[in-house]
Residue frames as a rotation matrix with the C-alpha (Angstrom) as fourth column:
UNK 1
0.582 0.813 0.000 0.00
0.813 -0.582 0.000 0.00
0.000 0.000 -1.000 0.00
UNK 2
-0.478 -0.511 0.714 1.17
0.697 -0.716 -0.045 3.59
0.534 0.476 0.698 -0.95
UNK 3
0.214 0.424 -0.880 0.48
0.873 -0.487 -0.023 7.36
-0.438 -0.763 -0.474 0.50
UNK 4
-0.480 -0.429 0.765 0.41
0.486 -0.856 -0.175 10.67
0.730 0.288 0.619 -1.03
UNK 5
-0.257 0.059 -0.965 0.33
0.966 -0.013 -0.258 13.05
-0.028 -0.998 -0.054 0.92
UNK 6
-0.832 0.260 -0.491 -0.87
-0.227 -0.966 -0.127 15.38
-0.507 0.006 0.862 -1.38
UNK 7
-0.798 0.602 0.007 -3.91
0.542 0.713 0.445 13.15
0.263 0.359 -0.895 -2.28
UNK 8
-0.286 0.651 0.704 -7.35
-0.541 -0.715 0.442 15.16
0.791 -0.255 0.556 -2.20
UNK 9
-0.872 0.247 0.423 -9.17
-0.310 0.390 -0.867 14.36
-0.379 -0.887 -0.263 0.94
UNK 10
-0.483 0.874 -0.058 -11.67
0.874 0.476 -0.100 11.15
-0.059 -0.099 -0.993 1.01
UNK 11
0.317 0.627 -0.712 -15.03
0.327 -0.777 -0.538 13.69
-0.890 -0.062 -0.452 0.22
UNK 12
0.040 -0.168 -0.985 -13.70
-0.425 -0.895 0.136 16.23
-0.904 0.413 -0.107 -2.04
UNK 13
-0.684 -0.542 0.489 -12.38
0.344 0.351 0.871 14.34
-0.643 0.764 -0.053 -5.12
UNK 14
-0.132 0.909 0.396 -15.82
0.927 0.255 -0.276 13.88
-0.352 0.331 -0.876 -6.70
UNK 15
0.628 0.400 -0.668 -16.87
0.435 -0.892 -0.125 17.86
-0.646 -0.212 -0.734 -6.08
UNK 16
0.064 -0.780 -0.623 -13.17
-0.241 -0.618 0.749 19.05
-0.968 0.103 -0.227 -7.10
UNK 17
-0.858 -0.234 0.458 -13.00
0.262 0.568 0.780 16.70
-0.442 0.789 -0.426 -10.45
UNK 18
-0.281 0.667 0.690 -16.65
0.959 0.223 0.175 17.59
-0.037 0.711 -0.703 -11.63
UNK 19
0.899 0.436 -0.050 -17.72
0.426 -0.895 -0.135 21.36
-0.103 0.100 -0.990 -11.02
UNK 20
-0.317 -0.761 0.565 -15.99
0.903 -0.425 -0.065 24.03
0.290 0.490 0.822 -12.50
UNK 21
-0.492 0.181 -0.852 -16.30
0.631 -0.599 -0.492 27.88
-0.600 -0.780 0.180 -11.71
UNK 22
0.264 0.268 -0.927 -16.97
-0.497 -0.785 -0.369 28.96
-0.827 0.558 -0.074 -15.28
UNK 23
0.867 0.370 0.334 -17.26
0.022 0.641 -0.767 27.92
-0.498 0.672 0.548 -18.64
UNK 24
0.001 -0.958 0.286 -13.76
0.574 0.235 0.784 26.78
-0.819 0.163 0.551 -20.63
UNK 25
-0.061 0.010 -0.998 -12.60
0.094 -0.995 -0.015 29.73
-0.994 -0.095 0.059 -22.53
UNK 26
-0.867 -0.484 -0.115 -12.31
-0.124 -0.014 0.992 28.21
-0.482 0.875 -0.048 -25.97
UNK 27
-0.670 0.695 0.261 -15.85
0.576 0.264 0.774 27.51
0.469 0.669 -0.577 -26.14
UNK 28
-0.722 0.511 -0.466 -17.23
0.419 -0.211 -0.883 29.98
-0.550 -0.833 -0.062 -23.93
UNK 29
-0.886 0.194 -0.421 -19.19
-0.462 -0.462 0.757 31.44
-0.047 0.865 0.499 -26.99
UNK 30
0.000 0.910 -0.414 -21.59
-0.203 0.406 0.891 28.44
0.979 0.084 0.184 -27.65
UNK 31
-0.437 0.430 -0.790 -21.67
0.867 0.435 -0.243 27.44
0.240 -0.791 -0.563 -23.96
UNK 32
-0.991 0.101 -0.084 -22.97
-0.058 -0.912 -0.407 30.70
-0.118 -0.399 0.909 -23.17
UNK 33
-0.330 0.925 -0.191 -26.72
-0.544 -0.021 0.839 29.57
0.772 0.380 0.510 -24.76
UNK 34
0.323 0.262 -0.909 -26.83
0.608 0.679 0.412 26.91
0.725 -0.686 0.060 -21.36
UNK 35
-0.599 -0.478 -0.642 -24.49
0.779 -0.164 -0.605 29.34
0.184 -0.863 0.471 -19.13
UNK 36
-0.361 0.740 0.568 -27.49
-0.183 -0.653 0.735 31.69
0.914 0.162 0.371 -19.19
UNK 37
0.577 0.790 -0.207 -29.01
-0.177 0.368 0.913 29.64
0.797 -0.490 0.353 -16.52
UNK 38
-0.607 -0.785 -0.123 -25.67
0.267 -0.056 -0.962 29.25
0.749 -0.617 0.243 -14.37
UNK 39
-0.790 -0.060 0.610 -27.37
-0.465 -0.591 -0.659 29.47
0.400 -0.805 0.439 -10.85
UNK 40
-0.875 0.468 -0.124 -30.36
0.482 0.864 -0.143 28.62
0.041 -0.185 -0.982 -8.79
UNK 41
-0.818 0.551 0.166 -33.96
-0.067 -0.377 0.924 28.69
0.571 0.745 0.345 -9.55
UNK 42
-0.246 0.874 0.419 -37.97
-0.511 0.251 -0.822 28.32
-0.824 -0.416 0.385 -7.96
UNK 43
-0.962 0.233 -0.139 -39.94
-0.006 0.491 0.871 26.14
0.271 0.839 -0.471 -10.20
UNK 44
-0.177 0.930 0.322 -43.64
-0.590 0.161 -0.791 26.49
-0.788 -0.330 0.521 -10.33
UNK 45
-0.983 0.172 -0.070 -44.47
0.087 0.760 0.645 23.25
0.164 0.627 -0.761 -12.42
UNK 46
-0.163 0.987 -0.010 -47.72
-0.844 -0.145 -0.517 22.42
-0.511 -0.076 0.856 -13.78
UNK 47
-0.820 0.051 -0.570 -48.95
-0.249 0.865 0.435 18.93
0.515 0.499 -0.697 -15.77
UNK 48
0.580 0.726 -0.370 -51.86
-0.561 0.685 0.464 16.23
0.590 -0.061 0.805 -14.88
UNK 49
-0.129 -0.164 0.978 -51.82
-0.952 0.297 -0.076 13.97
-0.278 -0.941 -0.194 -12.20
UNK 50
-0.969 -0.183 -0.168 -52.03
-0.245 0.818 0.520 10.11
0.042 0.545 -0.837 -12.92
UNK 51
0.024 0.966 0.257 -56.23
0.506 0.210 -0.837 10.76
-0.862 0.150 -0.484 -13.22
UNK 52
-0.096 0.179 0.979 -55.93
0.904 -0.396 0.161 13.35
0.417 0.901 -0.124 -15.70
UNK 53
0.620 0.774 -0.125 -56.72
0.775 -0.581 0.247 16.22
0.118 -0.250 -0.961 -13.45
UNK 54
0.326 -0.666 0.670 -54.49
-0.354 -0.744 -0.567 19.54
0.876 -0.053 -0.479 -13.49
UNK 55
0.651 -0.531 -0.542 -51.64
0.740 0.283 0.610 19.33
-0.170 -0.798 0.577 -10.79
UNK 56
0.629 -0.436 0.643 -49.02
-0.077 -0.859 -0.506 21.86
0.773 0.269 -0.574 -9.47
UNK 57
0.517 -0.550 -0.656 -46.32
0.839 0.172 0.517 21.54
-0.171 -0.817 0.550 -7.31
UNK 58
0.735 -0.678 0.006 -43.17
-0.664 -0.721 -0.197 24.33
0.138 0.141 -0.980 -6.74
UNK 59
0.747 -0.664 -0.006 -39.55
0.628 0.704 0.332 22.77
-0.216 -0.252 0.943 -7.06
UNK 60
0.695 -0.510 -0.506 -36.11
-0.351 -0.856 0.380 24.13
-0.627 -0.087 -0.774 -7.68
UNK 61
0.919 -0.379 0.105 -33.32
0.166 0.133 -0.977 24.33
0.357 0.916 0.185 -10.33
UNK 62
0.644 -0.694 -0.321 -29.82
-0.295 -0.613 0.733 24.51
-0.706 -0.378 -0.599 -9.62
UNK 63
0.839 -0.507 0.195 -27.26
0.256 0.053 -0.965 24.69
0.480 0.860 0.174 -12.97
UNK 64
0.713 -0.692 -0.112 -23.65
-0.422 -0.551 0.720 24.96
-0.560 -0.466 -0.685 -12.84
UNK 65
0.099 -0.617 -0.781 -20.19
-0.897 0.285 -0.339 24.53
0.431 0.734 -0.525 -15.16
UNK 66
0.623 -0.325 0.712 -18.93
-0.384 0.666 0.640 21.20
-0.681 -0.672 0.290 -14.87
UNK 67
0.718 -0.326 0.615 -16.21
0.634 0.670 -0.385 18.96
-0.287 0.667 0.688 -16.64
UNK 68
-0.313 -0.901 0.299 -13.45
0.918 -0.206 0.338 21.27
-0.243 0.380 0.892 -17.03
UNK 69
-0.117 0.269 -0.956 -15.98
-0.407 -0.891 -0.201 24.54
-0.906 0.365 0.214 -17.97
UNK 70
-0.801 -0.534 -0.272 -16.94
-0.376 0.094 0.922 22.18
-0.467 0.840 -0.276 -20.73
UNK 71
-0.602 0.626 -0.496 -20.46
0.527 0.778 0.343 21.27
0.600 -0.055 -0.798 -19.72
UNK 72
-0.465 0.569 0.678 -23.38
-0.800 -0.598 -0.046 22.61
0.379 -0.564 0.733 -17.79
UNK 73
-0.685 0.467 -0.559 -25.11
0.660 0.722 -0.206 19.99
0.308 -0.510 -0.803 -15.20
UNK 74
-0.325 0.870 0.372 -28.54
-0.793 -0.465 0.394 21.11
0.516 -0.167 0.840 -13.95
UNK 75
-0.825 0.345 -0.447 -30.16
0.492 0.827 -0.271 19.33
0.276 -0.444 -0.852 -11.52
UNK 76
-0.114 0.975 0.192 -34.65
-0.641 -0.220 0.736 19.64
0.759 -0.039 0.650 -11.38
UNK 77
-0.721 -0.040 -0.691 -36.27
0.643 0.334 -0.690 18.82
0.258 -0.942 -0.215 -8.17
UNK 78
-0.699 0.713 -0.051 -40.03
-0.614 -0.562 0.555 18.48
0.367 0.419 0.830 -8.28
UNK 79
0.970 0.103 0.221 -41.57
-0.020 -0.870 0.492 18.92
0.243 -0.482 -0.842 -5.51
UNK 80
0.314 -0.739 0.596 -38.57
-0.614 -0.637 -0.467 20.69
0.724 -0.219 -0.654 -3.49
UNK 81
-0.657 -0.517 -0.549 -36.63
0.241 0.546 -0.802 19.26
0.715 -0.659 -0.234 -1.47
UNK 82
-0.828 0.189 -0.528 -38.21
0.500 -0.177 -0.848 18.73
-0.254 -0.966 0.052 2.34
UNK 83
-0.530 0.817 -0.228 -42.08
-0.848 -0.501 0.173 19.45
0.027 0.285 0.958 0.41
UNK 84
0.313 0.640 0.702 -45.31
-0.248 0.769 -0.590 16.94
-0.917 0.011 0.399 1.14
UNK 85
0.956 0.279 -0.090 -44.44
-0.177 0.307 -0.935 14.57
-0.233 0.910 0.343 -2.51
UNK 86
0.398 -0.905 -0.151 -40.92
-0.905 -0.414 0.097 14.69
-0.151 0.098 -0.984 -2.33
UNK 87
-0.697 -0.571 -0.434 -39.18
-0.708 0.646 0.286 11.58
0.117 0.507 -0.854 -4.40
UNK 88
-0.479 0.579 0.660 -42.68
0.321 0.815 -0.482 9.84
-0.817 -0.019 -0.576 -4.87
UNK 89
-0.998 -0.022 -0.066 -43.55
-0.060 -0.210 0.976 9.16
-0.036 0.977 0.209 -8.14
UNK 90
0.247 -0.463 0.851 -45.11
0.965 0.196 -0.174 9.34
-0.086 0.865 0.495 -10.57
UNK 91
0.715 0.562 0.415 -45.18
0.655 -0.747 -0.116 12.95
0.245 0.355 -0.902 -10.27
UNK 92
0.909 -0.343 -0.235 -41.82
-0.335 -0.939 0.076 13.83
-0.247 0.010 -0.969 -8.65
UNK 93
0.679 -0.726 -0.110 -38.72
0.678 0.678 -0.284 13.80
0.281 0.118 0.952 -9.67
UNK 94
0.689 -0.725 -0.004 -35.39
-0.302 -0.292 0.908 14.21
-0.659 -0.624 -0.420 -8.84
UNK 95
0.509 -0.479 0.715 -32.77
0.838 0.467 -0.284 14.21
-0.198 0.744 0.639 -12.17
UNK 96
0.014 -0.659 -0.752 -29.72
-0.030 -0.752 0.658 15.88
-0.999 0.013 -0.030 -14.03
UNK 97
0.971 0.151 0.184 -29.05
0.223 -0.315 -0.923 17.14
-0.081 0.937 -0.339 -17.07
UNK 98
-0.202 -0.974 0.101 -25.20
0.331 0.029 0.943 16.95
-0.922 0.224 0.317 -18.67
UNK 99
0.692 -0.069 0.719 -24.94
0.722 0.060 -0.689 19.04
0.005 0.996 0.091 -21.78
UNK 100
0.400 -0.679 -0.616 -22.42
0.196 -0.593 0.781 20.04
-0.895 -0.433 -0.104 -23.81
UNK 101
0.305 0.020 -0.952 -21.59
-0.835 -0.476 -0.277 21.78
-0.459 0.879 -0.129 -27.11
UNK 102
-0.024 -0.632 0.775 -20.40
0.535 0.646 0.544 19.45
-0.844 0.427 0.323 -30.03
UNK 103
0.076 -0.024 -0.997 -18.84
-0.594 -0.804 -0.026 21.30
-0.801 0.594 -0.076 -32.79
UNK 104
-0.965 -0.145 -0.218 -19.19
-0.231 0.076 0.970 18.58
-0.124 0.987 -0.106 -34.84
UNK 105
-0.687 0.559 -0.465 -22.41
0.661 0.215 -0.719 18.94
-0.302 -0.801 -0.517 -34.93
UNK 106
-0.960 0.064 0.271 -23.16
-0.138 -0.955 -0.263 22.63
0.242 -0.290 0.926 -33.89
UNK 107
0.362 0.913 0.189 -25.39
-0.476 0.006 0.879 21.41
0.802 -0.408 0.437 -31.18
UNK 108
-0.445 -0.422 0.790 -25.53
-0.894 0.167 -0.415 20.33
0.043 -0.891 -0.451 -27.75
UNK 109
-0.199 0.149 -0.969 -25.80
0.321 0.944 0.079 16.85
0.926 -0.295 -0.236 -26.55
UNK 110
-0.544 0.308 0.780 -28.02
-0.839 -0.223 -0.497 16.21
0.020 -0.925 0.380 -23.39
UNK 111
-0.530 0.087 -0.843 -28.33
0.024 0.996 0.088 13.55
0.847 0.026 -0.530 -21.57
UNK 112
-0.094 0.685 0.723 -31.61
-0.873 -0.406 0.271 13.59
0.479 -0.605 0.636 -18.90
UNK 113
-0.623 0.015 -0.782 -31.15
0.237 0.956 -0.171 10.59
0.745 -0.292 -0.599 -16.07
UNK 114
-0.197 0.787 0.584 -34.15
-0.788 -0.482 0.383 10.48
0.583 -0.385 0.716 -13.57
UNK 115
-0.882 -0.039 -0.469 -33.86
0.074 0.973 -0.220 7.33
0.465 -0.229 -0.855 -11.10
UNK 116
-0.249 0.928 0.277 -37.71
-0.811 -0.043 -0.584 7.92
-0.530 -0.370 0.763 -9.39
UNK 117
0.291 0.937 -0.191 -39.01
-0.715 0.081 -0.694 7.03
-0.635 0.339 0.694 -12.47
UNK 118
-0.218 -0.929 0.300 -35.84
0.374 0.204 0.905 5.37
-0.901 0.309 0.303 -13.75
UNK 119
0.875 0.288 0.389 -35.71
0.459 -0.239 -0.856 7.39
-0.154 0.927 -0.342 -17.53
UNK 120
-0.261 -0.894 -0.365 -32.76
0.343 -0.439 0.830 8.11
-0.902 0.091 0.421 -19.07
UNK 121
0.763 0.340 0.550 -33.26
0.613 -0.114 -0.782 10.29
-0.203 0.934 -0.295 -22.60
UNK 122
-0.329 -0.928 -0.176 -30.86
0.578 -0.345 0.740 11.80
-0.747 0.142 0.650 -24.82
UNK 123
0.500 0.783 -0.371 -31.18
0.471 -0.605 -0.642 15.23
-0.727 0.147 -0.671 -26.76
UNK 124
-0.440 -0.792 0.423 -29.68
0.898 -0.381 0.221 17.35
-0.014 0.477 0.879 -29.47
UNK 125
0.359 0.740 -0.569 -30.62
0.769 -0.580 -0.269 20.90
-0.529 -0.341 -0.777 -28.71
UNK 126
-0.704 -0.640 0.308 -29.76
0.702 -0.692 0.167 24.09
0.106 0.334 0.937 -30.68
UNK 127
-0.688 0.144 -0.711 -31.24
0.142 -0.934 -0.327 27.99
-0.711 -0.326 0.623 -30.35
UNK 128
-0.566 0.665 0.486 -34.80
0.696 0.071 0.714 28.73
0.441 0.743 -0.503 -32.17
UNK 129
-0.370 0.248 0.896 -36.10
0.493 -0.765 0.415 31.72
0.788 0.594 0.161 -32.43
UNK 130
-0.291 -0.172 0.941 -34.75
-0.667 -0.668 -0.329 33.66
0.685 -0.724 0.080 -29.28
UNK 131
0.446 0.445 0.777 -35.23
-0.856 0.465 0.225 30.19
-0.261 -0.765 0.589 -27.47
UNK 132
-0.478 -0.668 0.571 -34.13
-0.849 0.518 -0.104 26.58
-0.226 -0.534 -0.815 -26.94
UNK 133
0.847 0.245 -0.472 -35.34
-0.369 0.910 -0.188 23.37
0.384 0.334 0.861 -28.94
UNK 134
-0.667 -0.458 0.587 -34.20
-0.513 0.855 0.083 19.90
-0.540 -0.246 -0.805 -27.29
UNK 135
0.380 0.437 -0.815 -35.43
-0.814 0.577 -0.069 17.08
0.440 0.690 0.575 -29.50
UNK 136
-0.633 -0.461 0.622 -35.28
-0.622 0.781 -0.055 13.43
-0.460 -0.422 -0.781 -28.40
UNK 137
0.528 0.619 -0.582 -36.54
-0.840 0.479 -0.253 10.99
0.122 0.623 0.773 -31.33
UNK 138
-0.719 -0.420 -0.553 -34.60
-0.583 0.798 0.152 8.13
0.377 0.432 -0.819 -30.63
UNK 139
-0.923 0.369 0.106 -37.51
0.182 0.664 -0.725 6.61
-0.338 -0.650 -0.681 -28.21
UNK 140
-0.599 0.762 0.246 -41.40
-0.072 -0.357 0.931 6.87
0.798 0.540 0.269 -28.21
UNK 141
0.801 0.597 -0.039 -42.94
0.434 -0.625 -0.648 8.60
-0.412 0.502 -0.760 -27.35
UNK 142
-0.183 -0.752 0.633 -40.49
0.722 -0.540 -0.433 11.70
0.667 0.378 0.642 -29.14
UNK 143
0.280 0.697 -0.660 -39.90
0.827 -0.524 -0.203 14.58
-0.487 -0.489 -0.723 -26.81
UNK 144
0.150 0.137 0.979 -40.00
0.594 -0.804 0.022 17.97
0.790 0.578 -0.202 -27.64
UNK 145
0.258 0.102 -0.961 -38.57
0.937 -0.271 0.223 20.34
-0.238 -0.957 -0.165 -24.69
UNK 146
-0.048 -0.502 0.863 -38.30
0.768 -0.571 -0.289 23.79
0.639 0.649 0.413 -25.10
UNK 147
-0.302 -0.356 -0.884 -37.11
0.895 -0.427 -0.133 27.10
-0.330 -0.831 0.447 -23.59
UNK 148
-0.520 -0.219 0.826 -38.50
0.613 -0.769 0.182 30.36
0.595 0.601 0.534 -23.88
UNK 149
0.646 0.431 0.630 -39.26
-0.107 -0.766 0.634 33.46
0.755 -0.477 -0.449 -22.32
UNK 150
0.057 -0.943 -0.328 -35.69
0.990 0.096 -0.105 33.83
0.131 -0.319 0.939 -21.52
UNK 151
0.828 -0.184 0.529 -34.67
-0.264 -0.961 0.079 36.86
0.494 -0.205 -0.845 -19.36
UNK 152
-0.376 -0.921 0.098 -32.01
-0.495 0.110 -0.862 36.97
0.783 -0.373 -0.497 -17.05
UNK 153
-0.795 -0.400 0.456 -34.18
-0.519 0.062 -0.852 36.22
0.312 -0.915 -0.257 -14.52
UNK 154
-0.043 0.886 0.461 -36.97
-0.566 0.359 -0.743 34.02
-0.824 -0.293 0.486 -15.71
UNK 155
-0.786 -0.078 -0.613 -37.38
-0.601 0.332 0.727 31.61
0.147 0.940 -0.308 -18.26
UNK 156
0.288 0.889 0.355 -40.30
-0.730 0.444 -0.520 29.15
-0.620 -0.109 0.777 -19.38
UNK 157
-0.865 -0.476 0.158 -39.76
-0.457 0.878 0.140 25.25
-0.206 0.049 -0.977 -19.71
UNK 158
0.417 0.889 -0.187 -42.39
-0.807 0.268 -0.525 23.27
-0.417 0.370 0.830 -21.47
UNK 159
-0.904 -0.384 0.189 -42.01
-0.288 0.872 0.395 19.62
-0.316 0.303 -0.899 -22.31
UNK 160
0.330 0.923 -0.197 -44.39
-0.854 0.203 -0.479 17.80
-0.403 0.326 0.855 -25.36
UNK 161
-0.604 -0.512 0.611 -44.81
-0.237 0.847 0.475 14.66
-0.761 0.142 -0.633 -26.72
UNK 162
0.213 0.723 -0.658 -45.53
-0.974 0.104 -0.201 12.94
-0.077 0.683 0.726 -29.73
UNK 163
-0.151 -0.291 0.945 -46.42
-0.194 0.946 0.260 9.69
-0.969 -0.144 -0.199 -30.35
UNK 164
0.529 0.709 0.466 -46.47
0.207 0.425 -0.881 10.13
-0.823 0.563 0.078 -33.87
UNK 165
-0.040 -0.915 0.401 -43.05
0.997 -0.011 0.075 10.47
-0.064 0.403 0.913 -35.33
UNK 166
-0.619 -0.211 -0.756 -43.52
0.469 -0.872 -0.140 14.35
-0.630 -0.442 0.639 -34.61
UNK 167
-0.411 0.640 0.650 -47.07
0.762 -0.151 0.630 15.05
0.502 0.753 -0.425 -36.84
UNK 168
0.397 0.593 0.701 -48.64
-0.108 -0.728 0.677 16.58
0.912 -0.344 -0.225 -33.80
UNK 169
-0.433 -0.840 -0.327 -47.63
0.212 0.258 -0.943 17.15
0.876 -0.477 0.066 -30.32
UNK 170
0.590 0.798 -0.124 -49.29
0.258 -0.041 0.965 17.17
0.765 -0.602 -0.230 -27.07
UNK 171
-0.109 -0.666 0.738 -47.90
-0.538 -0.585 -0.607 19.37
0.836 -0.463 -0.295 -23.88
UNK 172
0.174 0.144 -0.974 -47.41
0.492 0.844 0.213 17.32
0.853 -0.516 0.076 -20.77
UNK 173
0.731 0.413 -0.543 -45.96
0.666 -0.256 0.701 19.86
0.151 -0.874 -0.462 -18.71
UNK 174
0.048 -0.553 0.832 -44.42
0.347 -0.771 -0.533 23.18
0.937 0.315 0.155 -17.97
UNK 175
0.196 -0.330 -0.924 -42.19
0.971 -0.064 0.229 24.98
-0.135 -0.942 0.307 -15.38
UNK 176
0.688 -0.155 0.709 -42.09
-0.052 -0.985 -0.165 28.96
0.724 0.077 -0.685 -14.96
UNK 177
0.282 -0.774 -0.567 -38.67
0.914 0.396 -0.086 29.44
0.291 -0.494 0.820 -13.82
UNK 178
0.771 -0.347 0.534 -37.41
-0.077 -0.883 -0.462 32.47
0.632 0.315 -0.708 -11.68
UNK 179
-0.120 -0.981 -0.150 -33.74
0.109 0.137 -0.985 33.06
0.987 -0.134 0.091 -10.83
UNK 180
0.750 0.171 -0.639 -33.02
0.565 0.338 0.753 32.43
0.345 -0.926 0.157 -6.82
UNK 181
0.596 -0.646 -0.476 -30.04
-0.190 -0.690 0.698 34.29
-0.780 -0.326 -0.534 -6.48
UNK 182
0.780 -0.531 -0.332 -26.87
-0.537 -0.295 -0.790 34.94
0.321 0.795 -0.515 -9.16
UNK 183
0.958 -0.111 0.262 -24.27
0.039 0.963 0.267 32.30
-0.282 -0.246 0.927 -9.45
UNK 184
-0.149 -0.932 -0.331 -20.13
-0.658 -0.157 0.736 33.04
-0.738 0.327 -0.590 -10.29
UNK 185
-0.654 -0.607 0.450 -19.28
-0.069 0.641 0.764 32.11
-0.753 0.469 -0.461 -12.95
UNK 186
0.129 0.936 0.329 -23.06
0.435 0.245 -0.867 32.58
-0.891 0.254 -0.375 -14.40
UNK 187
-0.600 0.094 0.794 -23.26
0.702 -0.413 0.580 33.69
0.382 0.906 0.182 -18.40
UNK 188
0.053 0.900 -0.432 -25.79
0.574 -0.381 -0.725 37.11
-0.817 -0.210 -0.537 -18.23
């Protein structure tokens, strides 16, 4: 058995190796369309309940660089933490989001894991008209997530599906998002 003694401490490694303070300078350009959101959010969510009947809960958002400033992680958390519903499905979850530019491409790759419900989906998002198209056709349904009504301090999240190779599309649910407090490192 070996010892460094300049070995991160047991704890840290994880933290130090994955978050970053700011986005990596050679691509800070296109990351800048995700480093918008850098920080932490309220969520007022809306959708149907497993009868059909309107449902609403409040949850929170928290984004930040990761990988080197080469990536944005986001983690959604619906209801809030320490709220009546908290990590009982079907209705909340608890999941991240990893995306990150590809220039061969010229789009982002995003990958959405959710163990509640266990769902993992993968996206290719790119900027539409002063807003944010994610697209995920490799499964079925297809979703359809988009951003808009982007300020600095508010944006609107809206997730649809189609079960018809994308003919028509049907909203499932949307999150008005406003900013919790301003984040180093944040894009504004």
């Amino acid at each position: 058995m070996t010892t460094d003694t300049h070995a991160v401490p047991f704890g840290d490694g994880l933290c130090e190796a994955l978050h970053a303070t700011g986005a990596d300078a050679a691509l800070s350009d296109e990351l800048s369309l995700f480093g918008q959101f850098v920080g932490s959010w309220k969520l007022d969510w809306t959708g149907v309940n497993p009868n059909g009947d309107p449902a609403a809960m409040s949850g929170e958002l928290h984004v930040g660089w990761v990988l080197g400033g080469r990536a944005i992680q986001d983690v959604w958390i619906v209801p809030g933490r320490r709220q009546p519903g908290e990590g009982h499905p079907p209705l909340a979850f608890h999941g991240s989001t990893i995306r990150f530019y590809d220039p061969a491409i010229g789009a982002w790759r995003s990958t959405w894991i959710e163990p509640i419900n266990a769902r993992v989906r993968r996206f290719i998002g790119r900027p539409v008209d002063r807003g944010i198209l994610l697209l995920s056709d490799e499964d079925d349904p297809q979703l359809r997530w988009r951003f808009t009504d982007i300020t600095p301090d508010a944006f609107r999240w809206r997730s649809e599906s189609s079960s018809d190779h994308g003919a028509t599309w049907a909203l499932d649910e949307e999150m008005r998002a406003t900013r919790m407090q301003h984040a180093p490192g944040a894009a504004r």
